[in-house]
Steps between C-alpha positions, in 0.01 A plus 500: 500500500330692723249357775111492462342803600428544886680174564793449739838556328761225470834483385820286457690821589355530858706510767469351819524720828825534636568250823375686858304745565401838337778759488254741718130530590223499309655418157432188244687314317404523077662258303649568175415441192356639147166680498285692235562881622293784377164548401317538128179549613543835700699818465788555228776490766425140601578392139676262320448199730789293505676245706727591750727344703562491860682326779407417858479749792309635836257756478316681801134364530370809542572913383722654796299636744479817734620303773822305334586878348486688813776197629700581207484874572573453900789328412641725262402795521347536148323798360247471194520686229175609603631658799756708324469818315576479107771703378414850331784419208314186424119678490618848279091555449333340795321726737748578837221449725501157351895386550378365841510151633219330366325218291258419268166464656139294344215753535116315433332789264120634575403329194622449134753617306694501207782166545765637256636745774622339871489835635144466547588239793863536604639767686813573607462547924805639655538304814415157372705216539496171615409568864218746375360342203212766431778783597483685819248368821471170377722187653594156405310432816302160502696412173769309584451262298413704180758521205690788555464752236701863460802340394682569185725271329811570710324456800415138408847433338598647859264289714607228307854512529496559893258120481754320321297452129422672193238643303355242278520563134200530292520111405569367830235736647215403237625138482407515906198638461343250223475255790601214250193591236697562225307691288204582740346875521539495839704351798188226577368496165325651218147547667526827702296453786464101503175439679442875564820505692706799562855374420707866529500853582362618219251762382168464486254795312604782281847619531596763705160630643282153573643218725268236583706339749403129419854404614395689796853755512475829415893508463733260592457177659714316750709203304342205530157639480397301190605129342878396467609391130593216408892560662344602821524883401247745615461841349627464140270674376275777667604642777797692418701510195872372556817622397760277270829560356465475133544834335147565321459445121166633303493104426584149515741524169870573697364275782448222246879438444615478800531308814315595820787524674654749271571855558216757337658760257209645362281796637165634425150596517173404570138588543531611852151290607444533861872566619582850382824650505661799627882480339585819320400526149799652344746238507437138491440321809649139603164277534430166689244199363217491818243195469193453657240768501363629784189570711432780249489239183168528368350357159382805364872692495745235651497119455812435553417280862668174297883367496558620136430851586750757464551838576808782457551670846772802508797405789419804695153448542278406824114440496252394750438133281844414472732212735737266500604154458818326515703153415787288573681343249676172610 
């Protein structure tokens, strides 16, 4: 049976922390055990709720940030997708001023306009990656401690690997994020803004052209800005969205029947939201679960700032809202 709404999960399954201390810094330890996952009450892709579960592992407290990245790139040299040219062969009908390095960039519109086309506030920017985040002439300077963002899904499988963990799969990533309130809309609850509290990144107005700033960021925020869940993780929502493993599927149906710790075999689509995509469209592309929403998540277009949320991202693709976050398994 599941827990009351809002209140903290418990479970016979839970697993106590391993003996010693945390396999590296900054992570938490989330016991195992059954949860709810999924959502009813939302979008179509969050649907059928059912009970999944998972076992015990570590989990970074916070998205990956500029600074931890940077180490990871010092160290080995790495190069972002975003800092490579795509292939010709692979992009038959894309523009050849366009087979540059480059990234997806967020561009605030003058005012409003239709939301059933995300070229009306993406762009692609040659020359943006994760050190330029707005593409060419701006710096990661003074954000150190900001998720990084530019990074596609091999980048964080690569970052990853070279930390010694994992990318979480979808369960183990929204299991995190609940905090222990099974069933709860968000990570602290089902009230929004408890006590007129900003409690994320989030947006605040009318999607893309109006941001009120109530959070007080314009675009990201350094981790830790805003209340820990109940696990001591910050960021879980807002923010950034964050890559997992799972292979994407339009819903909860092939998830349903099998373990979290299973391999994904199914690919698909999905309502591309706030995180657009920019995988060829003449051939299927591999794509990735991400969870979380972002500082771009706003009511009128994109609530999806809640631990059932899901989203479809193509492997290939970078954007200036999208990070990392990793785990240990014992």
């Amino acid at each position: 049976m599941a827990a009351p709404r809002s209140a903290p999960f418990r479970s016979e399954d839970s697993e106590r922390a391993p003996s010693g201390r945390a396999p590296a810094k900054d992570m938490a330890w989330i016991p195992g055990g059954t949860f709810l996952m999924g959502s009813a009450d939302f979008y179509p892709e969050e649907r059928p709720v059912h009970p999944v579960l998972v076992s015990g592992y570590w989990i970074d407290a916070h998205p990956v940030t500029v600074a931890e990245f940077r180490r990871f790139v010092k160290a080995t040299g790495h190069v972002t997708g975003a800092e490579r040219a795509p292939h010709a062969a692979d992009y038959p009908d894309a523009d050849p001023e366009l087979l540059v390095p480059g990234s997806l960039v967020f561009r605030r519109t003058a005012g409003p306009v239709p939301l059933d086309d995300f070229r009306n506030w993406w762009a692609w920017v040659p020359g943006a990656d994760w050190r330029h985040p707005e593409g060419p002439g701006s710096t990661v300077d003074g954000r150190q401690r900001h998720p990084v963002t530019h990074v596609s899904y091999a980048d964080a499988v690569a970052y990853a690997q070279w930390a010694g963990k994992s990318l979480p799969t979808e369960a183990e990533w929204e299991f995190a994020a609940r905090g222990g309130l099974d069933g709860a809309t968000y990570p602290w609850g089902d009230d929004f803004s408890p006590g007129g509290r900003a409690m994320a990144n989030t947006w605040q107005g009318e999607f893309p052209w109006q941001n009120l700033l109530l959070d007080k960021y314009e675009g990201t925020s350094p981790v830790g800005a805003f209340p820990p869940n109940g696990y001591g993780l910050v960021d879980v929502v807002g923010n950034v969205w964050e890559w997992t493993s799972e292979d994407f599927t339009a819903d909860h149906a092939a998830a349903a029947s099998r373990d979290a710790a299973s391999d994904a075999a199914a690919s698909g689509d999905a309502h591309s939201c706030c995180a657009p995509s920019n995988a060829r469209i003449d051939e299927p592309i591999p794509r990735r679960v991400i969870k979380g929403g972002s500082h771009l998540c706003a009511p009128n277009y994109c609530l999806r700032y809640r631990p059932a949320a899901r989203q479809g991202e193509a492997v290939d693709t970078s954007t200036s809202h999208l990070g990392i976050r990793c785990i240990i398994r014992p």
